[in-house]
C-alpha positions in Angstrom: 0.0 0.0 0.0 1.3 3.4 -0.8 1.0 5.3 2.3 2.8 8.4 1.3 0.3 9.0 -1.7 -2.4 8.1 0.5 -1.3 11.2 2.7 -0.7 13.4 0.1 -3.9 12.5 -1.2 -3.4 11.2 -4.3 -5.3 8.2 -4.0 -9.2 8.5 -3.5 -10.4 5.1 -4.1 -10.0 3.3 -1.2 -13.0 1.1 -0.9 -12.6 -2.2 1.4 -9.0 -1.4 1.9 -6.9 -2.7 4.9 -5.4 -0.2 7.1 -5.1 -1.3 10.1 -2.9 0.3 12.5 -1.0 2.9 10.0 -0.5 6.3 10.7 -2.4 8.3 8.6 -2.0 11.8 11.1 -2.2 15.4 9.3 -3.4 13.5 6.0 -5.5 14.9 3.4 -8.0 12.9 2.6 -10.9 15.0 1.5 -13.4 13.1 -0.8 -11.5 10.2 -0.1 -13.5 6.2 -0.6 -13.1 4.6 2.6 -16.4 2.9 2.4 -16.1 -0.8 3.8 -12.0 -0.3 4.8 -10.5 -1.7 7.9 -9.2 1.1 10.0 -9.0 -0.5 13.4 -6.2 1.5 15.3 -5.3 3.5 12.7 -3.8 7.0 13.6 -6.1 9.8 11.8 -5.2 12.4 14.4 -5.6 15.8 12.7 -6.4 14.2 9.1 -8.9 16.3 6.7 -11.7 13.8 6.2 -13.9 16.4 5.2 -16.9 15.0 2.1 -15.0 11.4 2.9 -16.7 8.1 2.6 -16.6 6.2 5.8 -20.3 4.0 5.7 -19.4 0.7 6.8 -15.6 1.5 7.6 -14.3 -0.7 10.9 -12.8 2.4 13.0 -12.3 0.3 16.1 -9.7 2.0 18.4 -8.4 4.8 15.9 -7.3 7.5 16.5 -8.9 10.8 15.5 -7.9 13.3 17.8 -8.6 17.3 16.3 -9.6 15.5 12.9 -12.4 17.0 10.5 -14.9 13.8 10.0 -17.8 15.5 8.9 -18.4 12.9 6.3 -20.5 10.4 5.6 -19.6 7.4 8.5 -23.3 5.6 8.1 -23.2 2.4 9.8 -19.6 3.0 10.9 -18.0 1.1 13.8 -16.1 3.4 16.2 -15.9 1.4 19.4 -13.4 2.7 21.8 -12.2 5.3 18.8 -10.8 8.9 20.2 -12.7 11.6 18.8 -11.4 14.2 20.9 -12.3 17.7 19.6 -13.0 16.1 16.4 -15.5 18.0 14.2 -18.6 15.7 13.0 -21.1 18.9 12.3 -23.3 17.3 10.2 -21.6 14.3 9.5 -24.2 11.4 8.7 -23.5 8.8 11.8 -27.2 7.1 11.3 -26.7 3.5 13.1 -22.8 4.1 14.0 -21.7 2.2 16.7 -20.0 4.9 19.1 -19.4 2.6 22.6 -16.6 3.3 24.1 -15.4 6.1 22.2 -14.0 9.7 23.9 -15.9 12.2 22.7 -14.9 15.2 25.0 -15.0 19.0 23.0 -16.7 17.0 20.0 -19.1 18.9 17.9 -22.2 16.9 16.6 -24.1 19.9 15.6 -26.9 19.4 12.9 -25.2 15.5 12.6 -27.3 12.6 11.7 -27.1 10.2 14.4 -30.8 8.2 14.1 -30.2 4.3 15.4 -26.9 5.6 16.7 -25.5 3.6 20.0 -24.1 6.1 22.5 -24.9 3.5 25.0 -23.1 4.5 28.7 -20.8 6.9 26.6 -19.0 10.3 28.4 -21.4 12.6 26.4 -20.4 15.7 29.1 -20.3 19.0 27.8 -20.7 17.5 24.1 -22.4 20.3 21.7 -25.6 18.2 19.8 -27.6 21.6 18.8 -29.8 20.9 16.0 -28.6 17.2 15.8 -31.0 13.7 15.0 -30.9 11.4 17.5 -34.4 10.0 16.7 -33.7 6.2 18.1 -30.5 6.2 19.2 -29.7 4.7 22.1 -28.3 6.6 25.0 -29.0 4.5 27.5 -26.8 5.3 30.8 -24.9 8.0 28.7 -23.5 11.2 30.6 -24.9 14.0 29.2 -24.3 16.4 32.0 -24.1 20.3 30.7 -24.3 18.9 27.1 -26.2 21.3 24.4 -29.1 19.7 22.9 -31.3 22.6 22.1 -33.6 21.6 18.8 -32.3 18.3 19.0 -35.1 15.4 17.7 -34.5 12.8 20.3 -37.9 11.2 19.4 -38.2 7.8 20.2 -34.8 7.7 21.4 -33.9 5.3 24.4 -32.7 7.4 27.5 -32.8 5.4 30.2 -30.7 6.3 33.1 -29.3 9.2 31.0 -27.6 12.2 33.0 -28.9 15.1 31.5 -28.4 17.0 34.0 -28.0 20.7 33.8 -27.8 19.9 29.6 -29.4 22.4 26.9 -32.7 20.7 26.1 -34.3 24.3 24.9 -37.0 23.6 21.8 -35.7 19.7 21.9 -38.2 16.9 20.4 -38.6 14.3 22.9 -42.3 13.3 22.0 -42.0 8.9 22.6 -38.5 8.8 24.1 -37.7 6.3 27.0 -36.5 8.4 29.9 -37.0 5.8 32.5 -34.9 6.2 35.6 -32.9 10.0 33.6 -31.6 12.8 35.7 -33.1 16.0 34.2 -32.3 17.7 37.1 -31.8 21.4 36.6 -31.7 20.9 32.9 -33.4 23.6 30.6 -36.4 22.4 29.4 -38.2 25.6 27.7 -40.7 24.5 24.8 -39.8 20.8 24.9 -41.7 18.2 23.2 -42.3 15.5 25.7 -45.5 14.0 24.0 -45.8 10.2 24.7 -42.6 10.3 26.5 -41.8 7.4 29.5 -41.2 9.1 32.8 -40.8 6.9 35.0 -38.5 7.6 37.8 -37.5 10.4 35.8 -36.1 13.3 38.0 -37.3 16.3 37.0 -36.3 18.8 39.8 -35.4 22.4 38.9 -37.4 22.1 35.7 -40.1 23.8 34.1 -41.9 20.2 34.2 -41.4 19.8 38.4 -44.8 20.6 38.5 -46.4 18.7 36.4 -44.6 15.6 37.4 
């Protein structure tokens, strides 16, 4: 495999490839065809992924510290991979597989992240304005201070979520499972919590403490 013209860019068809483990860092590899490829460990730390096909791409354990992903990772598998300060802004992560993966100072603002699993992931602080999480799963996820202002979460599973003191301003939970979630103190101004599960659902400090 020519690594150096993969760098430089030179090579866009990439489709299925093996690259496990190689250090791809500071790369350009805008528009690149990744779809399918092995990537497990790979170093993408800083790399321009910008436009890049990613759908289907094993990213298990890489490494993709400051890179620009915002590119098209549907179905993707990025267990234990470390986004951090990554930019995903509207990168298409429908039913990506994100366990296990650091996300701290990522941006998922306006991303597509429907069937996503974020299952018990460090979500803290994490900036989702605007984002689709309709059915994803979030299920024991930290979301503590997070922004999710206009976010659709509808139908999403939330069980035992943290949310607390997150962003939830004009967000669409209408159907969502918030069994057992910590809302408390969270901003909850014009949200949509139609057909919503509430069980055990702390509220407190909430414009829904009343009514719950």
């Amino acid at each position: 495999m020519e690594i150096e013209a993969i760098r430089a860019g030179k090579i866009k068809q990439l489709s299925g490839a093996n690259l496990d483990d190689e250090d791809l860092s500071g790369s350009q590899l805008e528009q690149i065809n990744l779809a399918g490829a092995s990537l497990v460990g790979t170093n993408l730390s800083r790399a321009n992924l910008n436009g890049a096909r990613l759908d289907g791409a094993k990213l298990l354990c890489a490494q993709l510290v400051s890179a620009d992903v915002r590119a098209n990772c549907l179905g993707a598998n990025l267990m234990q991979a470390n986004l951090t300060g990554a930019d995903l802004r509207g990168s298409n992560l429908r039913g990506a597989n994100l366990m296990g993966a650091n996300l701290t100072q990522v941006s998922f603002a306006g991303a597509f992240l429907s069937g996503a699993n974020l299952m018990g992931v460090n979500l803290q602080g994490v900036d989702f304005r605007g984002a689709d999480l309709r059915g994803a799963n979030l299920n024991s996820a930290n979301l503590k201070g997070a922004d999710l202002s206009q976010a659709d979460l509808q139908g999403a599973s939330l069980c035992d979520a943290n949310f607390e003191e997150a962003d939830l301003r004009g967000a669409n939970l209408g159907g969502a499972n918030l069994t057992g979630a910590n809302l408390l103190c969270a901003e909850l101004d014009e949200v949509n919590v139609n057909g919503a599960t509430l069980e055990r659902t702390c509220v407190v400090g909430t414009s829904l403490d009343s009514s719950y």
